[in-house]
Structures are given as C-alpha cells and as structure tokens.
C-alpha positions, 0 to 999 in steps of 0.5 A, a space after each residue: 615215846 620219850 619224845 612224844 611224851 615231853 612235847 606233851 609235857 611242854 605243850 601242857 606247862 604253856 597252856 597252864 601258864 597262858 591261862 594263868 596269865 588271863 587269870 591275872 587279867 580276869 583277877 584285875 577286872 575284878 579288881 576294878 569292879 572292886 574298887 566300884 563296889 562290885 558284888 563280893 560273890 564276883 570277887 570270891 569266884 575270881 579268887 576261886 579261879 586263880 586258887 585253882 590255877 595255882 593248885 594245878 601248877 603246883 601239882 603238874 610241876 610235882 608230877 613233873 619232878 617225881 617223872 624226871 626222878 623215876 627217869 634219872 633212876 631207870 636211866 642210872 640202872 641202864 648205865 651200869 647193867 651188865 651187858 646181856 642182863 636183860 631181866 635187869 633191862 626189862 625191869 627197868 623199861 617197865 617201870 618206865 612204861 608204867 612212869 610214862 603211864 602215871 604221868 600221861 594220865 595225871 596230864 590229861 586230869 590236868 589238861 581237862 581241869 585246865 579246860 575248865 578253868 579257861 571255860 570259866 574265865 571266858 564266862 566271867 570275863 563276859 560277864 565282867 563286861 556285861 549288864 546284867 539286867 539288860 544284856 547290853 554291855 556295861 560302861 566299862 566295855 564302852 569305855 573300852 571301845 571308845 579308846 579303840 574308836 579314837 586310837 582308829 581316827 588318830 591312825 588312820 582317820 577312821 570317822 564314828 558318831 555316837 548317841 547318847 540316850 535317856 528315858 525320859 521321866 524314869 524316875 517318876 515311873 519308878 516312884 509311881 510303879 516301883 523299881 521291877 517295872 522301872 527294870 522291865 521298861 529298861 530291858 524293853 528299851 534296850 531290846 528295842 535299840 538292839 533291833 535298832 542298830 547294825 551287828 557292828 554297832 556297840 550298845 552300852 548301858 551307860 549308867 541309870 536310865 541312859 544308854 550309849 551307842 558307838 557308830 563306827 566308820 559312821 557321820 553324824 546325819 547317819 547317827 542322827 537317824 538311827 536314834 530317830 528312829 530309836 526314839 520312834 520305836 520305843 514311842 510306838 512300843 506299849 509297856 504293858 503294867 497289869 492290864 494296862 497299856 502305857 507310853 514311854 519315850 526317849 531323849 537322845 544326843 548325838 555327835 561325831 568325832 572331831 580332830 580336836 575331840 578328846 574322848 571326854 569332850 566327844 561324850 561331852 558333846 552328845 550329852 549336851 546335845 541331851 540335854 538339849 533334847 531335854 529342856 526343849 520338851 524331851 522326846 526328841 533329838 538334837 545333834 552337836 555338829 561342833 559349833 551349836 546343838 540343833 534338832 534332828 529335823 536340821 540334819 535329816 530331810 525325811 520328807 525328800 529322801 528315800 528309806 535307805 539313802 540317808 543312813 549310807 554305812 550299813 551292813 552287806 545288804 545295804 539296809 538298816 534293820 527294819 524299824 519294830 512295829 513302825 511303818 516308814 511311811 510312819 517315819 516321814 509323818 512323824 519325823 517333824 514332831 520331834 520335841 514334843 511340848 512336856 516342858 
C-alpha cells in the first residue's frame, strides 16, 4: 500500500510540474500577443491559470509534508512499541490508514483540478493561434509553420509553395457597407479557401483582407492552380447584403521556395507576385518563378490537360476538393480571363 501510494505521489508531482511548464509556455504566448496589443481579458485568463497552478503545487507539496510527518510519527511509535503490544500497533496502523486516506483523497481533488488546468491551456493555447473571426489560424501559427517548411527544405529538400491572397477593393465595401458586412465577406472567403485546399495545407489569415496559404511537399504550377481556383470560386460565390446579391473577387500571388530563399524573401516573392496581380487589373493570379512574375495562364495550360494531372501532390485519393459551386468545365472557359480590366 505504501508503495503503491508513493508512486501515485510521484506520478501526480510530474504532471503538476509538466503542466506548469506549459503554463510558462501558454504565459509567454500571451506575453507576446501582449506586446501586439492583445486583449487584457486573454492576459488575465493566462495569469488565472498559472495562479492556479502555483495554488495547487502549494497545496499537494503541504499535504505531502503533513503525510511524511504522520508517517515519521507512526513509524517512531512502531520502533519502540513493547513487542506483543498490539493495542499500541493497531492504533498506530490506523492512523496510518486513515493518513493514507487523507492523502489519496486530497491527490485525486488535486489531480481533477490538475485535468482542468490542462483542459484550459489546451483551449487557450488553440485560440492564441487562431483568428477569431475566421477561424483560420492567425499570423503567428503561420509564421511558425514557415520556420518548420524552411528547416524541412534545409534537411531534407522537402519542396512548398505558397500564395498569398488579397481581396480585392475591401475597403470601399467597408466604406460603402460598413465593417459587420466587411467581417462576413471575410469569414465567406475564408470558408471557401478552406474547401479549396487539402487537409495538410496550412490556411492563415495574414493580416486585414489578405489570406496566406502554405503547400507543403508542393511546385509552383501546382500552387498556382489552387489559387486559381481559389479565385474562381469566390468570383462565382453571391455575398448576399439585405436582399441583394453582390460580387467580390480576389488577387493572389504565388511561389516556391528556392535554395537562396530566406523565409522573408520567399513571402517577398509572392507578395510581389500580388502586387502583380493588382495593378494588371486585380482578379487574377501571377506567380514568381525567381526570375520575373507572370500570370497564371503562363503556368498553367487549362485547356490541354485534365482535371487532376496539374495539381500532382494531393490527398490518398488522387483528387483535390471539388471546387464550390463551379463546373470544371467552367474552369477551362474561364481560366483565360484572368485579369480582369478594373484598373
């Protein structure tokens, strides 16, 4: 029982240290998005937490002294209990037991609170890395994820692409409308990239109206058409504002990671590759190959392939989603009016 008991003891003292130590990481998230002007109520629920954690160390390190020394008692009374005494032998092994009691119930309050704590960091730490009007993750998560892209590629030449996209006009029709319907046309667009793209691809809300995505293990050609077909979607998609029916398109910028690419000249590229996009006319899409930015009909061929053969990296299936509310006939019709005259 002893034993049994101790290896509890221990068991539990780890995990309250483990999460105290993602308590430390969750307060330093929060730190950061401190220093962005983070909301004060994220930082008080960081603070809470860790406040908490530090109670419940405080507390099962008491209880463990206040055991130990009902323990060094019994065991002095055992040690010179007059052999054959065995009133003096049970009372000593009940208080024992009811020690042991004592102290098996304050560990399991202790390890129910302890799986509170850890629900909440969970929760918070999610939402640390997540947009909270889109759901997308935030510029933070993305940045994180480009540092693991580039460490891949360094090791192991583990190719990714990625695209950067804009709405287009944004701030007229938050001007024109007001900021409720500017959040709505950004939580549309984002659920329609999300149906865009595979499980593995990394959607980010990068800052205002401009969306990021990551493409692992993916070329440039095949980047490129996803944010074609990005673009195709969110042109064929109604944004409904009172009764009526409106349009809103997309510009995007796309590349690959190169050898002499640096994180920040790779996002570089493709924003180039935007701006591009932008002052030819906006809805559509230019790529940067490293030596000049070029639409998106330069890469791609739509006429003279199939479906499925351009965009080669995909899920088990073979397939990319299907794109929302759009034919692929429509795809081929449509892939050579890409910069449309709005200049």
């Amino acid at each position: 029982m002893m034993a049994s008991l101790f290896l509890w003891d221990s068991i539990l003292l780890v995990s309250v240290f483990s999460i105290a130590f993602l308590a430390g990481w969750f307060i330093h998230e929060f730190e950061v998005r401190r220093r962005s002007r983070q909301s004060r109520e994220s930082r008080r629920l960081a603070r809470d937490v860790l406040d908490n954690l530090h109670s419940l160390i405080d507390d099962v390190s008491a209880d463990m002294d206040q055991h130990s020394d009902c323990l060094s008692r019994v065991n002095e009374e055992l040690a010179v209990a007059v052999t054959g005494d065995t009133k003096l032998v049970a009372a000593a092994l009940s208080r024992l037991l009811t020690a042991n009691g004592d102290i098996r119930r304050r560990l399991e309050s202790a390890e129910l609170l302890l799986q509170e704590q850890s629900r909440t960091i969970k929760t918070h730490a999610v939402e640390a890395r997540t947009d909270s009007l889109t759901q997308l993750v935030n510029r933070r998560a993305f940045d994180d994820e480009m540092n693991r892209c580039f460490s891949a590629y360094r090791r192991q030449r583990r190719m990714f692409s990625i695209a950067i996209l804009d709405i287009d006009h944004f701030k007229g029709w938050n001007d024109a409308f007001g900021h409720p319907s500017g959040d709505r046309v950004l939580s549309q667009v984002a659920a329609i990239l999300m149906h865009q793209v595979r499980e593995m691809d990394l959607v980010a809300r990068y800052g205002g109206e401009e969306f990021a995505v990551i493409f692992p293990g993916t070329s440039l050609a095949d980047a490129t058409r996803v944010a074609e077909r990005v673009r195709l979607a969110v042109a064929h998609a109604d944004f409904i504002l009172g009764s009526e029916k409106h349009a809103i398109t997309v510009s995007a910028g796309t590349a690959e990671v190169r050898p002499e690419d640096t994180i920040t000249t790779l996002i570089g590229r493709a924003d180039a590759a935007l701006y591009e996009s932008k002052t030819a006319g906006r809805n559509c899409v230019h790529f940067d190959d490293g030596h000049a930015m070029r639409p998106a009909d330069a890469i791609l061929d739509f006429h003279g392939v199939s479906a499925n053969s351009v965009y080669t990296i995909v899920d088990d299936d073979g397939r990319l989603p299907p794109l929302a509310d759009t034919a692929e006939s429509d795809i081929y019709q449509l892939a050579g009016q890409t910069c449309a005259a709005e200049k």
